[in-house]
Backbone bond lengths (Angstrom), bond angles and torsions (degrees), N, CA, C in turn:
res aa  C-N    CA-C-N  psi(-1)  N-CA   C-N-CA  omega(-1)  CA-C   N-CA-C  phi
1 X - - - 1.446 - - 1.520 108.79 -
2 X 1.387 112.53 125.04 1.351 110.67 -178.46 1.784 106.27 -80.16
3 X 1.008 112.48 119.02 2.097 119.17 162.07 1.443 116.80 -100.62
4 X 1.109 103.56 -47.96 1.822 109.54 157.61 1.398 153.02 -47.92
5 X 0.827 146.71 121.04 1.756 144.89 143.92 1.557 116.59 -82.71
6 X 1.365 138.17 101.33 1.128 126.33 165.37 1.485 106.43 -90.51
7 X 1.110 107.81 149.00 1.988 120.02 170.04 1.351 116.03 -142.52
8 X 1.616 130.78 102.91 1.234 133.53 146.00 1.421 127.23 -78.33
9 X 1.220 119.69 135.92 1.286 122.91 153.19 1.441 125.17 -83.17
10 X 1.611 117.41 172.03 1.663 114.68 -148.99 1.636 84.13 -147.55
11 X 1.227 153.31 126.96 1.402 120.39 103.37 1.637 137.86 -124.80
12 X 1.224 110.94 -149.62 1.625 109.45 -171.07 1.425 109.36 -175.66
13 X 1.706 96.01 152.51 1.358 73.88 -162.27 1.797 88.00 173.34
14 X 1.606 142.03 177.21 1.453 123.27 167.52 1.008 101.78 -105.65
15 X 1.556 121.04 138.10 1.377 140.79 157.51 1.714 109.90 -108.71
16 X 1.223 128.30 139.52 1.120 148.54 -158.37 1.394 101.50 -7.77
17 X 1.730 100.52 73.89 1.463 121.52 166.79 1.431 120.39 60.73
18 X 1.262 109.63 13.27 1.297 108.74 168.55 1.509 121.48 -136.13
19 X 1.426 118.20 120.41 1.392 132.29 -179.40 1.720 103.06 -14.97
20 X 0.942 117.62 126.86 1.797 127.73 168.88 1.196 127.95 -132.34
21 X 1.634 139.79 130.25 1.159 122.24 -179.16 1.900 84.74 -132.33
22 X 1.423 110.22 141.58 1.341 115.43 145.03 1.396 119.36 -109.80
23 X 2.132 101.94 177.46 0.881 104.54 165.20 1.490 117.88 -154.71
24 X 1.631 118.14 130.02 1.111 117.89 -145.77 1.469 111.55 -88.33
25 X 1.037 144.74 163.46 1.825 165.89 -91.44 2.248 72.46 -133.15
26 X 1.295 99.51 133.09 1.658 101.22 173.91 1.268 114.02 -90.34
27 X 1.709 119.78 136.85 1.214 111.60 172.71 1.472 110.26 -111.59
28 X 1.414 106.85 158.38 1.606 118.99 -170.86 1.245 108.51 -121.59
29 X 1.249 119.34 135.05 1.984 124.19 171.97 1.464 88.19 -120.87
30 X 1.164 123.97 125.89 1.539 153.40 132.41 1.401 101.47 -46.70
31 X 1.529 97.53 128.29 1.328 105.29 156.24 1.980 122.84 -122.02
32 X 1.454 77.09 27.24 1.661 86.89 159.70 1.283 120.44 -102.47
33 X 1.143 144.42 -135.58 1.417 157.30 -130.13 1.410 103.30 174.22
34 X 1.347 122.25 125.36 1.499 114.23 148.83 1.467 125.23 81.73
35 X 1.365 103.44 -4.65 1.329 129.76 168.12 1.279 137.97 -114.24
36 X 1.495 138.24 100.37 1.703 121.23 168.29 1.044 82.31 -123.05
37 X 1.955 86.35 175.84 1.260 121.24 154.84 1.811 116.25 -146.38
38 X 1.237 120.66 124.74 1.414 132.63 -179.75 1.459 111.03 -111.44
39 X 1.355 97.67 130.73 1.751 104.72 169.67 1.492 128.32 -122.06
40 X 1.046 108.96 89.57 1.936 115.80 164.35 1.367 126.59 -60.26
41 X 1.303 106.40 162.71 1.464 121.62 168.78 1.439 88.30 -133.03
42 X 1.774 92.00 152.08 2.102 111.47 168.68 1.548 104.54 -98.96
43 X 1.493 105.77 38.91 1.556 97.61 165.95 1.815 106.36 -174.79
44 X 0.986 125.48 148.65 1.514 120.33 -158.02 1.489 79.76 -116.75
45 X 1.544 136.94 -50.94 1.360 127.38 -161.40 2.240 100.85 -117.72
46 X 1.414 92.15 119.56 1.553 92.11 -171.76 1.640 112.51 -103.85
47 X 1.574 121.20 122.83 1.121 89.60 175.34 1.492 104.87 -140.38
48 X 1.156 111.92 -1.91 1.831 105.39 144.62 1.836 84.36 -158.30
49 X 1.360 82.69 -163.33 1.620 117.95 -172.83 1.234 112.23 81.40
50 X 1.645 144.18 -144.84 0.926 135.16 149.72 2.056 108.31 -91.68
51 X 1.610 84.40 -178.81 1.167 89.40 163.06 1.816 112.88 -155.29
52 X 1.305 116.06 167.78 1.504 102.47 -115.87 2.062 66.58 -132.37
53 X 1.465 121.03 148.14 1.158 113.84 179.41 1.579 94.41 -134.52
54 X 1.551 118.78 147.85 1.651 102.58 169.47 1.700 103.00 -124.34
55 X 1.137 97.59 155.08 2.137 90.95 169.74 1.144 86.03 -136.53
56 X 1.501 106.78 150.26 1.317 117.72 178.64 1.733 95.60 -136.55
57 X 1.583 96.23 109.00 1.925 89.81 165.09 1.463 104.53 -108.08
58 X 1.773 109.46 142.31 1.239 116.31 -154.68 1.567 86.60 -121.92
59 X 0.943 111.35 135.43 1.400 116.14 142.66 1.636 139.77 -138.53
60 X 1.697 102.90 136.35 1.852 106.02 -130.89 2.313 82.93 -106.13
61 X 1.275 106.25 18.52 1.622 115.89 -174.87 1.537 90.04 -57.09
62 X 1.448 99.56 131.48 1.487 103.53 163.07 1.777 120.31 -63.07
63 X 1.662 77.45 -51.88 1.274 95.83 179.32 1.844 139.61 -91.37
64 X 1.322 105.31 -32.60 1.558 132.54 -152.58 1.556 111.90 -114.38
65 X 1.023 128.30 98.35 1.806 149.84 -160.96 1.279 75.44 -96.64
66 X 1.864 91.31 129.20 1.803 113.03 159.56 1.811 107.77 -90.21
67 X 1.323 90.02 136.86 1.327 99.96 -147.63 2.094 85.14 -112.69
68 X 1.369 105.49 146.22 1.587 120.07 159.02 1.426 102.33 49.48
69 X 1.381 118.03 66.37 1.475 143.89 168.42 1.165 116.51 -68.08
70 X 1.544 149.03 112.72 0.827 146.90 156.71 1.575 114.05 -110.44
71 X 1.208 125.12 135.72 1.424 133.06 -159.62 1.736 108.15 -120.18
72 X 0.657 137.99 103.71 1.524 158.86 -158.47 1.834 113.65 -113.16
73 X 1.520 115.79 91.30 1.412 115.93 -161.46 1.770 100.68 -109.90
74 X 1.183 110.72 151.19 2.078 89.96 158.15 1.594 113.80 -140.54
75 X 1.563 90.05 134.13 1.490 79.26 -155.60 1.657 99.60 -111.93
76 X 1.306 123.10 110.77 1.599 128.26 -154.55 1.093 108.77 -71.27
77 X 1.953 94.51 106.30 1.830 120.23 173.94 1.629 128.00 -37.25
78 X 1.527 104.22 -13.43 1.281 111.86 -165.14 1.626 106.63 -87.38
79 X 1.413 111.81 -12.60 1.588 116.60 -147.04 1.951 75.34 -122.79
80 X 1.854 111.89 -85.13 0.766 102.52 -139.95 1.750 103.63 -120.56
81 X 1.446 140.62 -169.10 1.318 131.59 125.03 1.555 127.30 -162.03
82 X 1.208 91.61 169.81 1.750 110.20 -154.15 1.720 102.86 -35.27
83 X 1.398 99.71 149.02 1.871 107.31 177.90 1.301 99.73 -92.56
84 X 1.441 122.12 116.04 1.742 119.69 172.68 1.239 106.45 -39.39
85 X 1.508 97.29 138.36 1.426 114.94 160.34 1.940 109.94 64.02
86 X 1.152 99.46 6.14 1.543 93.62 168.35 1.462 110.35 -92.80
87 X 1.267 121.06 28.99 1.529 98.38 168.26 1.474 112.08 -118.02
88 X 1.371 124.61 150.26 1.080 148.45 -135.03 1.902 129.93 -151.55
89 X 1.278 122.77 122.82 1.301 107.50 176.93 1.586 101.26 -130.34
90 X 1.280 109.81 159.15 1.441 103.23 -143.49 1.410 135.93 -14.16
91 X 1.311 99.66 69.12 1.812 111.64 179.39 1.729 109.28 93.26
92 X 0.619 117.34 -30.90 1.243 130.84 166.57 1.412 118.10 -72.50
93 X 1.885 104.19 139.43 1.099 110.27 177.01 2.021 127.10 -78.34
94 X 1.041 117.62 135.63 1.740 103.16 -163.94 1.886 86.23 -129.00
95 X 1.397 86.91 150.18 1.682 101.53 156.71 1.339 118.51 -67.39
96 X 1.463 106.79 139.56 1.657 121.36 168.43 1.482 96.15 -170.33
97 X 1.751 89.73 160.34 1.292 137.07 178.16 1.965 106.70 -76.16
98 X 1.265 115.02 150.99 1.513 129.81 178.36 1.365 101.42 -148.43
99 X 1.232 124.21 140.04 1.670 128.56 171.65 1.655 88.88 -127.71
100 X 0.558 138.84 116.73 1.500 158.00 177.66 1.422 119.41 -66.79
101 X 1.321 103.37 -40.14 1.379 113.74 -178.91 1.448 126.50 -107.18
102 X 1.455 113.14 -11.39 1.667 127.41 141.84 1.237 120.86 -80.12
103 X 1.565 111.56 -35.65 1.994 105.37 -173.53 1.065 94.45 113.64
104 X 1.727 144.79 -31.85 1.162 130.77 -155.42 1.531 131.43 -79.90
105 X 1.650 105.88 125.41 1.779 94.91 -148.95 2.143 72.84 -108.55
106 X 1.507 114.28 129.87 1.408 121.77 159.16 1.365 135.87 -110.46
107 X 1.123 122.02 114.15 1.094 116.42 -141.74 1.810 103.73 -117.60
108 X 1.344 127.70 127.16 1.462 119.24 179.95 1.361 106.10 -100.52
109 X 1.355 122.19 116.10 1.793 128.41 -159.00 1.468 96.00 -101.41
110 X 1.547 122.48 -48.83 1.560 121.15 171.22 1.347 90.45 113.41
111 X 1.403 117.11 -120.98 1.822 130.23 -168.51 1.241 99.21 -137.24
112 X 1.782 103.39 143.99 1.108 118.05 176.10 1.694 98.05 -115.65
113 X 1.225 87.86 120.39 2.192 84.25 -176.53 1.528 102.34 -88.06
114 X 1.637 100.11 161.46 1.366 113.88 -171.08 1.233 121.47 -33.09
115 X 1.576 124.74 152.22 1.789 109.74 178.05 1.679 116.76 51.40
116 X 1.663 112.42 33.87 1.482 94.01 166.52 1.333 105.74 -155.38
117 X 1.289 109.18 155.92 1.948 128.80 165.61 1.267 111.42 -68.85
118 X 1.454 101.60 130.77 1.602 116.02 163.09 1.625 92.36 -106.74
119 X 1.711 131.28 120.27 1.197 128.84 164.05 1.463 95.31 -117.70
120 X 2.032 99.51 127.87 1.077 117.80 160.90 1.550 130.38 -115.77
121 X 1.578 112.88 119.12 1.717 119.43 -159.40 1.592 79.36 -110.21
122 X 1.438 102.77 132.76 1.926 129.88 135.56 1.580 105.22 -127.93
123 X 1.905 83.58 162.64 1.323 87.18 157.88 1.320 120.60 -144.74
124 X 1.438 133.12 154.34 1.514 129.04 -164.48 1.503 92.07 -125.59
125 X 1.417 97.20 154.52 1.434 118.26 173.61 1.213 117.16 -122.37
126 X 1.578 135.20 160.05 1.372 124.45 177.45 1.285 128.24 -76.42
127 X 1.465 151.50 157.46 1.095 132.62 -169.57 1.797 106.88 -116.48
């Protein structure tokens, strides 16, 4: 069932003489109700330390708790990977899965009851 719209932008083009292509930050339209989810970083340009990512899925249901959440991130093995034990749901430490050698960070969030935030903080470092 499609709920989504994703849209990236692309371009290219020379910047101070040298071939360039970007690619811009993806946006998502829901076509549900009562549901997001947004994901940040605390740094736009990384060039050591860690860096720290948050998602926040909200749900604004008066009535209707999202139930048996599983959160599915990938964090590209080639660049960087996950800091043990830094992951987190609202402040709190939670169980999850790491594949190390795909990137794939899995995360079991549980239920978010009506009218509330699930915020999830990791952080990855470069390798």
């Amino acid at each position: 069932m499609l709920n989504s719209i994703l849209n990236t932008a692309n371009i290219e083009g020379v910047f101070n003489d040298l071939q360039t292509s970007l690619t811009s930050n993806t946006t998502t339209t829901y076509l549900t109700r009562d549901l997001s989810i947004t994901k940040s970083a605390d740094k736009i340009l990384w060039a050591d330390d860690y860096l720290t990512y948050t998602i926040n899925i909200e749900n604004t249901s008066e009535t209707h708790a999202f139930e048996n959440i599983v959160l599915n991130d990938i964090i590209d093995p080639t660049i960087a990977t996950l800091v043990a034990e830094s992951v987190r749901l609202n402040g709190n430490t939670i169980p999850y899965t790491f594949n190390a050698l795909n990137g794939e960070l899995t995360v079991d969030v549980g239920t978010i009851t009506a009218n509330n935030t699930g915020i999830i903080t990791f952080q990855i470092t470069k390798i």
